[in-house]
KEPALO-362164 format. One record per residue: residue number from 1; residue in three letters; x, y, z of N, C-alpha, C in turn. Coordinates in pm, whole numbers, plus 50000, padded with zeros to 5 digits. Layout:
N
<pt nr="NUM" rest="ALA" n_xx="X" n_yy="Y" n_zz="Z" ca_xx="X" ca_yy="Y" ca_zz="Z" c_xx="X" c_yy="Y" c_zz="Z"/>
...
END
This chain:
96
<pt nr="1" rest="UNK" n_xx="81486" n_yy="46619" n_zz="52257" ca_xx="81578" ca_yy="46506" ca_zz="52248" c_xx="81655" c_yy="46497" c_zz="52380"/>
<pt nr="2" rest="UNK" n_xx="81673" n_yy="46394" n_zz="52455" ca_xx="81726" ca_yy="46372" ca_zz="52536" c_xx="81896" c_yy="46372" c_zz="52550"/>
<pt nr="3" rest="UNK" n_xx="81956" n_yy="46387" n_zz="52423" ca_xx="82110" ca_yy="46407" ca_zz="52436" c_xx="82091" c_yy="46588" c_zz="52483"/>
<pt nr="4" rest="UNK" n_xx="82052" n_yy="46664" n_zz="52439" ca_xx="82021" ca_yy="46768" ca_zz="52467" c_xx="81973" c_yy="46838" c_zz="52561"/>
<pt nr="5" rest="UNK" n_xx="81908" n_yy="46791" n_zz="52590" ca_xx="81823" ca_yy="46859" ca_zz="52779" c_xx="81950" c_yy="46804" c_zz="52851"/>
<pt nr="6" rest="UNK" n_xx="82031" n_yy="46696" n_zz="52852" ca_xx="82117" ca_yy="46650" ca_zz="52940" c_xx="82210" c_yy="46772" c_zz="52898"/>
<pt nr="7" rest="UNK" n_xx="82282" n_yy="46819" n_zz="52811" ca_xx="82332" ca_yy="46965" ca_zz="52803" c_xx="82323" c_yy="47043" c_zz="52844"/>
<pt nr="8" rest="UNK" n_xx="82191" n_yy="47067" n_zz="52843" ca_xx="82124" ca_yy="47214" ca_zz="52883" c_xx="82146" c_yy="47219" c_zz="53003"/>
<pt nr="9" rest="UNK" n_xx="82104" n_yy="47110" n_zz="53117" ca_xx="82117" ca_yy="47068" ca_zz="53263" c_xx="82263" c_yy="47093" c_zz="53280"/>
<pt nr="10" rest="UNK" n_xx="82338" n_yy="47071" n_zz="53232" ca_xx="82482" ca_yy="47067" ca_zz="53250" c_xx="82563" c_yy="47155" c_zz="53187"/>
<pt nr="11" rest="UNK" n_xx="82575" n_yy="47326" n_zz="53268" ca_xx="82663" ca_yy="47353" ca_zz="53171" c_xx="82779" c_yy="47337" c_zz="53206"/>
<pt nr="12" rest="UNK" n_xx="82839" n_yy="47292" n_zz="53249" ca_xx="83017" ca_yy="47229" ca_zz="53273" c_xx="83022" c_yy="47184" c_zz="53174"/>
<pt nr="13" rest="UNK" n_xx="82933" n_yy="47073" n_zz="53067" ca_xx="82975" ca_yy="46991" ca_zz="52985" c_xx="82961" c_yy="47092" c_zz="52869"/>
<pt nr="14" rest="UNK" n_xx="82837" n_yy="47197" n_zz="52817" ca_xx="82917" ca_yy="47249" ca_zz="52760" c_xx="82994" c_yy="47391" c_zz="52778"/>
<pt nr="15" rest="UNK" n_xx="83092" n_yy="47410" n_zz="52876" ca_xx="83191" ca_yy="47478" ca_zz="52888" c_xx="83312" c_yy="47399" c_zz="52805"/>
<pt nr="16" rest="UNK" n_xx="83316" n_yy="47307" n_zz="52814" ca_xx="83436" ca_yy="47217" ca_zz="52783" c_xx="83412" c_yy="47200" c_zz="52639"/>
<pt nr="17" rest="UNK" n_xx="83304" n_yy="47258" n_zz="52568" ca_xx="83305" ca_yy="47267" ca_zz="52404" c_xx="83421" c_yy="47371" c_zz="52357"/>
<pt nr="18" rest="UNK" n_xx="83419" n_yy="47472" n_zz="52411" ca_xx="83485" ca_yy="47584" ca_zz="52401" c_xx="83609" c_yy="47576" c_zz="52297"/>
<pt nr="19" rest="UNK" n_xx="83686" n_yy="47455" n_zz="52323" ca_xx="83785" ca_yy="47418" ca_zz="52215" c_xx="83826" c_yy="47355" c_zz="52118"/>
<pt nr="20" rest="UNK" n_xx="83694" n_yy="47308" n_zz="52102" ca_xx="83676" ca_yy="47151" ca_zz="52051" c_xx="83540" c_yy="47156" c_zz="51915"/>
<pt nr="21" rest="UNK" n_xx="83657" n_yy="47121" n_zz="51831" ca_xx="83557" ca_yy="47103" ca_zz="51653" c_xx="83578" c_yy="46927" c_zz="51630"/>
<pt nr="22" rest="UNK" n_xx="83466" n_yy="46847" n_zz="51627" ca_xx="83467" ca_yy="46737" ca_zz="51622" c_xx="83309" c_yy="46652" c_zz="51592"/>
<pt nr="23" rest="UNK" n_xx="83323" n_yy="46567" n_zz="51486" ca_xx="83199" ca_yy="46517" ca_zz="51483" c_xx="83214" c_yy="46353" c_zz="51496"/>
<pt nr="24" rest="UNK" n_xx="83117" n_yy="46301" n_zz="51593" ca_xx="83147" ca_yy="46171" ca_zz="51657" c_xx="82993" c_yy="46108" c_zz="51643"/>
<pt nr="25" rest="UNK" n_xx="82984" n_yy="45959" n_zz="51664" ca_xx="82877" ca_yy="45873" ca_zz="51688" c_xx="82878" c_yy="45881" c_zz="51845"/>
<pt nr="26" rest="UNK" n_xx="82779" n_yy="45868" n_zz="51931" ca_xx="82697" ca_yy="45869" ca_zz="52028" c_xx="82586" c_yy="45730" c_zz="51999"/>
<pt nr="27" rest="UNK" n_xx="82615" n_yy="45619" n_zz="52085" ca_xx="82513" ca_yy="45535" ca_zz="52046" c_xx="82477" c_yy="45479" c_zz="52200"/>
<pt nr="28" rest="UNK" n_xx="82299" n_yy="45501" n_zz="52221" ca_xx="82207" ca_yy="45446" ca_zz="52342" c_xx="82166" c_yy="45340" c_zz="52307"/>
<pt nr="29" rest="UNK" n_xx="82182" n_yy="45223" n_zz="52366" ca_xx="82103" ca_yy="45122" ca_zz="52311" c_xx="82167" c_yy="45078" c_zz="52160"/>
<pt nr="30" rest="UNK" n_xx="82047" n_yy="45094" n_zz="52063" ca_xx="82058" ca_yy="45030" ca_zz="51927" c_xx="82097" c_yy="45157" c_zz="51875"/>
<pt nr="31" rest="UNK" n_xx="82041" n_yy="45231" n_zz="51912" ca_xx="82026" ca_yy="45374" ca_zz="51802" c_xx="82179" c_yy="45456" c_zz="51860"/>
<pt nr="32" rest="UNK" n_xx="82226" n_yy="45467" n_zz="51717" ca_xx="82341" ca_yy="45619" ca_zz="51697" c_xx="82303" c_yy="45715" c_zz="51639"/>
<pt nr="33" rest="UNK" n_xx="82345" n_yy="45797" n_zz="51698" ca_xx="82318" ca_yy="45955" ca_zz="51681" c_xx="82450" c_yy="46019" c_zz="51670"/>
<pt nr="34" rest="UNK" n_xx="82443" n_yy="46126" n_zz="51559" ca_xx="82593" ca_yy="46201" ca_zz="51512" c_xx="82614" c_yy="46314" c_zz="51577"/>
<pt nr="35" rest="UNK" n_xx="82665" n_yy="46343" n_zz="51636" ca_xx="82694" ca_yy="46441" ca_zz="51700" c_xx="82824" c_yy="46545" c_zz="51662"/>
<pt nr="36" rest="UNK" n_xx="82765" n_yy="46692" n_zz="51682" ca_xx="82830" ca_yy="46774" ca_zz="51615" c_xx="82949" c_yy="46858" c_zz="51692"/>
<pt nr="37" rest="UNK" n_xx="83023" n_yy="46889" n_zz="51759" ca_xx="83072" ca_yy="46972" ca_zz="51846" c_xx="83145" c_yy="47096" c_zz="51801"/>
<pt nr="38" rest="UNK" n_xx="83134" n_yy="47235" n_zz="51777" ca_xx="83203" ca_yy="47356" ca_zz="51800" c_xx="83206" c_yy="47341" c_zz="51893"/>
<pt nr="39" rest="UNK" n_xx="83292" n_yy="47483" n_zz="51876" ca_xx="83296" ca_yy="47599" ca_zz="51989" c_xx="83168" c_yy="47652" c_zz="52050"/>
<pt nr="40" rest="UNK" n_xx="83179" n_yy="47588" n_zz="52159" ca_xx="83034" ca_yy="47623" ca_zz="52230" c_xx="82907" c_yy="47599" c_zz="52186"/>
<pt nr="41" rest="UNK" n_xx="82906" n_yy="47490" n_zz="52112" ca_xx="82792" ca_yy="47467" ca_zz="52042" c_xx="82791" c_yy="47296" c_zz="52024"/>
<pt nr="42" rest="UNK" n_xx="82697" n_yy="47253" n_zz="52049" ca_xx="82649" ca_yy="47107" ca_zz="52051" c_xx="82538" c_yy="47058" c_zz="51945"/>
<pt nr="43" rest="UNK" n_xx="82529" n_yy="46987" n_zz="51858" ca_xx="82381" ca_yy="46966" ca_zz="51766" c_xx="82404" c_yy="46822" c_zz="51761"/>
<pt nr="44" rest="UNK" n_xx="82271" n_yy="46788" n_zz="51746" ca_xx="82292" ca_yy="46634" ca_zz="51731" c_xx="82191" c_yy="46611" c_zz="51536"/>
<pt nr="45" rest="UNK" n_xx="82262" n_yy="46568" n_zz="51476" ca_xx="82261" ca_yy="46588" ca_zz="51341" c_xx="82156" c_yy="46462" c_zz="51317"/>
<pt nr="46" rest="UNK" n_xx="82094" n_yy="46440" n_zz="51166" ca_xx="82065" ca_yy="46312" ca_zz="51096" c_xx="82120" c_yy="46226" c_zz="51168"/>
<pt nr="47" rest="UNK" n_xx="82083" n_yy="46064" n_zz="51212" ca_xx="82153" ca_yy="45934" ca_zz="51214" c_xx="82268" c_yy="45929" c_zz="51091"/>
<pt nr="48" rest="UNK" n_xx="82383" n_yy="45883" n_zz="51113" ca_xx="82436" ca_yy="45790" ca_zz="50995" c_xx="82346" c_yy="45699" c_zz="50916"/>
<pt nr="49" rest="UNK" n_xx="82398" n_yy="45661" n_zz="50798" ca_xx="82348" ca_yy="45531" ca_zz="50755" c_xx="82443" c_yy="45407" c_zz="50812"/>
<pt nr="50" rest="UNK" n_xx="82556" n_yy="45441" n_zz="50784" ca_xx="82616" ca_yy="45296" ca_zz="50865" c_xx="82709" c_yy="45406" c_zz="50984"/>
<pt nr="51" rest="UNK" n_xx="82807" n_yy="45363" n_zz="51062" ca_xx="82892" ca_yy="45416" ca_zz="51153" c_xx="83032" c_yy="45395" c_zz="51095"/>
<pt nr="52" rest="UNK" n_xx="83034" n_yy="45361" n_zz="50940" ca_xx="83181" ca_yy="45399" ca_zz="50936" c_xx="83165" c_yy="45513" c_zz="50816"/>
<pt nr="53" rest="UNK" n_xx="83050" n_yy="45654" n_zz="50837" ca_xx="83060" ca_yy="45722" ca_zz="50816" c_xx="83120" c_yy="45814" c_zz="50915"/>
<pt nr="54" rest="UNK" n_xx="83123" n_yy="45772" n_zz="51064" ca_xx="83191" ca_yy="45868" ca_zz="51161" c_xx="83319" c_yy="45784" c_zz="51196"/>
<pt nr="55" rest="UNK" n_xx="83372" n_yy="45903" n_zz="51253" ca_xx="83565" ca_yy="45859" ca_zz="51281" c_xx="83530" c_yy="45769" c_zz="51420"/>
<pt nr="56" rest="UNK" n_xx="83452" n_yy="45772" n_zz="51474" ca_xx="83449" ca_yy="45712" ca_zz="51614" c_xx="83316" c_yy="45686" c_zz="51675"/>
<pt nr="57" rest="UNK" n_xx="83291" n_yy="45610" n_zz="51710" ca_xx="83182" ca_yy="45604" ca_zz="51791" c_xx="83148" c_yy="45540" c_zz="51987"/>
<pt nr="58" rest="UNK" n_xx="83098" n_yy="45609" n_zz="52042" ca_xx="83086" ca_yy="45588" ca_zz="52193" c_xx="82996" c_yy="45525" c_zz="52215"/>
<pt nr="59" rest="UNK" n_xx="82953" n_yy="45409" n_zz="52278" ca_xx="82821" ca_yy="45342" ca_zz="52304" c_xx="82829" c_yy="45279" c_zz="52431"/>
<pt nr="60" rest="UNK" n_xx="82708" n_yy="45260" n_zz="52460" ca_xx="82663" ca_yy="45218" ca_zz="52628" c_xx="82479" c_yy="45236" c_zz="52623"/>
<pt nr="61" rest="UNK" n_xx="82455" n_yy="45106" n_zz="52713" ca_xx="82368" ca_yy="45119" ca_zz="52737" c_xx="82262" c_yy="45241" c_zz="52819"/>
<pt nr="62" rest="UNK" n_xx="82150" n_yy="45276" n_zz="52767" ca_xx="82076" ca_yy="45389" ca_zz="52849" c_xx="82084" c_yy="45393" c_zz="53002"/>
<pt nr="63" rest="UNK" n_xx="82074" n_yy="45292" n_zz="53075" ca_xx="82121" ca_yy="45308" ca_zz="53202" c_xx="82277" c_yy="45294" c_zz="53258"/>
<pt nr="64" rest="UNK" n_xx="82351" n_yy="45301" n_zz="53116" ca_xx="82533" ca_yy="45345" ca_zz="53204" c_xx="82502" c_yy="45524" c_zz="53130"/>
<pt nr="65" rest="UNK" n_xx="82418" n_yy="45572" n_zz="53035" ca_xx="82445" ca_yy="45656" ca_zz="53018" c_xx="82382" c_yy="45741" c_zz="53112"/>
<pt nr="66" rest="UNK" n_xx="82272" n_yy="45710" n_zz="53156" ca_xx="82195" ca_yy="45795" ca_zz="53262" c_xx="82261" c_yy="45829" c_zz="53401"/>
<pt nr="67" rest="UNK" n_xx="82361" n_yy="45689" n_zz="53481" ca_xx="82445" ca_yy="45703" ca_zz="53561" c_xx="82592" c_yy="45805" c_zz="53504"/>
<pt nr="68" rest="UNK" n_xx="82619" n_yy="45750" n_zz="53389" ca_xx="82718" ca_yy="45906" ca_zz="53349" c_xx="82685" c_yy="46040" c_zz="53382"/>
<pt nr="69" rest="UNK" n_xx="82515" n_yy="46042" n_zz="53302" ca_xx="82503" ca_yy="46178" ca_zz="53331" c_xx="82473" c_yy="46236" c_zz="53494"/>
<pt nr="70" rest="UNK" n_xx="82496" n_yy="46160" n_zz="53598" ca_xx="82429" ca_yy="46136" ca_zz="53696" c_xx="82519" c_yy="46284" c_zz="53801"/>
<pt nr="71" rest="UNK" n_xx="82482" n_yy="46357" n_zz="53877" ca_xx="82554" ca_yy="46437" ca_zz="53908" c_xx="82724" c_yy="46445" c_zz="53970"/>
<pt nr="72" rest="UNK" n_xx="82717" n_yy="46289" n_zz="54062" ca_xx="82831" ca_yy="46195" ca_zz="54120" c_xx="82844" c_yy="46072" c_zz="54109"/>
<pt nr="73" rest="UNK" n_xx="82875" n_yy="46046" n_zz="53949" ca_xx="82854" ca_yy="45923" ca_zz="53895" c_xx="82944" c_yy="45801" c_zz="53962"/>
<pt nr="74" rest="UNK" n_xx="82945" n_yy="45709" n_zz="53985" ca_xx="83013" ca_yy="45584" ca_zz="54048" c_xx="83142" c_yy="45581" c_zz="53967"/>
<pt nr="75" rest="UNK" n_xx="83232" n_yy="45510" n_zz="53998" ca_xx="83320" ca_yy="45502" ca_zz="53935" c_xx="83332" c_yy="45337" c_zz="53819"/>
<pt nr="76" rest="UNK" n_xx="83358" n_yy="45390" n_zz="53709" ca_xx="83346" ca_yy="45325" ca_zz="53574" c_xx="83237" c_yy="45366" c_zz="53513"/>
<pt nr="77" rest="UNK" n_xx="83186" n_yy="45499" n_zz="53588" ca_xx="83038" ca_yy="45549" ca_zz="53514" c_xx="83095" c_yy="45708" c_zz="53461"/>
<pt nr="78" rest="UNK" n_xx="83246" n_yy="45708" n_zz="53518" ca_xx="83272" ca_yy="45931" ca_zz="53599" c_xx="83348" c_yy="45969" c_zz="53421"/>
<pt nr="79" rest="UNK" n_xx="83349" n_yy="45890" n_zz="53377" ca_xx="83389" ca_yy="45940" ca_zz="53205" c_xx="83405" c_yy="45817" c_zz="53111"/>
<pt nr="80" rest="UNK" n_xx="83421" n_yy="45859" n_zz="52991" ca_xx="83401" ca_yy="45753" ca_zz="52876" c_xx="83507" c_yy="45638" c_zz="52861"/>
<pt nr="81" rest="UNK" n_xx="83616" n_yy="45670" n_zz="52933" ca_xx="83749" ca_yy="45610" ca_zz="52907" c_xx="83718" c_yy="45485" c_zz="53030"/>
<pt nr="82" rest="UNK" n_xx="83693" n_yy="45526" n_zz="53145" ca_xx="83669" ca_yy="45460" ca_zz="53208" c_xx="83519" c_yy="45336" c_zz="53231"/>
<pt nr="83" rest="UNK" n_xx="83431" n_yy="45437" n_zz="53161" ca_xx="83324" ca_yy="45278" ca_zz="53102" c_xx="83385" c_yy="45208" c_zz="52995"/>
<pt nr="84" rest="UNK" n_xx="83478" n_yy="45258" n_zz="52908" ca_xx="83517" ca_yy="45132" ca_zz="52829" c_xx="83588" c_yy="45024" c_zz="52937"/>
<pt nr="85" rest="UNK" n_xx="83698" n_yy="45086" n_zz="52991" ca_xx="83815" ca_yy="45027" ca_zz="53059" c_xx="83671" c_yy="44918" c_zz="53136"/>
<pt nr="86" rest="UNK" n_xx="83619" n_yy="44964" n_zz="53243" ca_xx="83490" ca_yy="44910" ca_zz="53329" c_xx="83380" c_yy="44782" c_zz="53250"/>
<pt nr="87" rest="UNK" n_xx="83377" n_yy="44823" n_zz="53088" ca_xx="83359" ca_yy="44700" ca_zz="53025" c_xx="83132" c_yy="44745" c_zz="53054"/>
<pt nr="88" rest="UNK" n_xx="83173" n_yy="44879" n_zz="53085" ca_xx="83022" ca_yy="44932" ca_zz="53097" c_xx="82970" c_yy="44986" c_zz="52963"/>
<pt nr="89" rest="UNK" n_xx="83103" n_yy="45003" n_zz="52862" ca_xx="83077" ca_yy="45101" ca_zz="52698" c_xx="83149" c_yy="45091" c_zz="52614"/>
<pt nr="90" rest="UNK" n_xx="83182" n_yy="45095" n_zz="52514" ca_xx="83290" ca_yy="45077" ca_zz="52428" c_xx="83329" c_yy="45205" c_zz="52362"/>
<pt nr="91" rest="UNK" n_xx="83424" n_yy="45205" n_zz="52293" ca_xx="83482" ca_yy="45319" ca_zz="52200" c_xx="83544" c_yy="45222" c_zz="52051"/>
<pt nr="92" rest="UNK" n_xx="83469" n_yy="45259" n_zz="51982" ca_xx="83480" ca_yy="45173" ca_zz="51847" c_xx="83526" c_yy="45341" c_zz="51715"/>
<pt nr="93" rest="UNK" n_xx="83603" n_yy="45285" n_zz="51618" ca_xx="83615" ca_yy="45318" ca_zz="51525" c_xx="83732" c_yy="45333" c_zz="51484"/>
<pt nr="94" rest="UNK" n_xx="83768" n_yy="45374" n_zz="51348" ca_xx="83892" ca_yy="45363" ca_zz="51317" c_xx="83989" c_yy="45503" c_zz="51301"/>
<pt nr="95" rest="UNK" n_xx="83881" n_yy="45637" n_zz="51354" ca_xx="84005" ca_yy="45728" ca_zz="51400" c_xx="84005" c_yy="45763" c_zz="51536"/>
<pt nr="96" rest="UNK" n_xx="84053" n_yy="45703" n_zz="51621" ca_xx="84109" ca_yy="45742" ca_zz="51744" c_xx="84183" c_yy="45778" c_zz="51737"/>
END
């Protein structure tokens, strides 16, 4: 799975699991994917059936996500807050 090898490639991203218990939507394209986060641990679970089974969901197209994952991403690509703000991704749901 491709949310995953991008992990593996990156461990900065998961160093920064380390503190963090949280389960979120991840959506490429059409498709969302649930994502699991411990402590140091990443899984990407079943799809939802709808997305207001998760508290939140992140979405962007496969090529803003590929420039995210990109080693020196452009700016409105360098984190999630800023592709929303950039109008490159959104952040949808009702627990923020």
């Amino acid at each position: 799975m491709e949310i995953m090898d991008t992990l593996r490639r990156n461990p900065e991203l998961m160093r920064r699991t380390r503190f963090v218990s949280l389960e979120f939507g991840l959506a490429i394209d059409e498709q969302t994917y649930r994502v699991s986060v411990q402590p140091n641990a990443v899984s990407v679970l079943p799809p939802p059936q709808t997305e207001t089974e998760l508290p939140f969901v992140i979405a962007a197209s496969r090529t803003t996500w590929q420039e995210y994952a990109a080693s020196e991403p452009r700016p409105g690509f360098n984190d999630v807050i800023a592709m929303a703000e950039s109008g490159n991704g959104t952040i949808r749901g009702n627990n923020l």
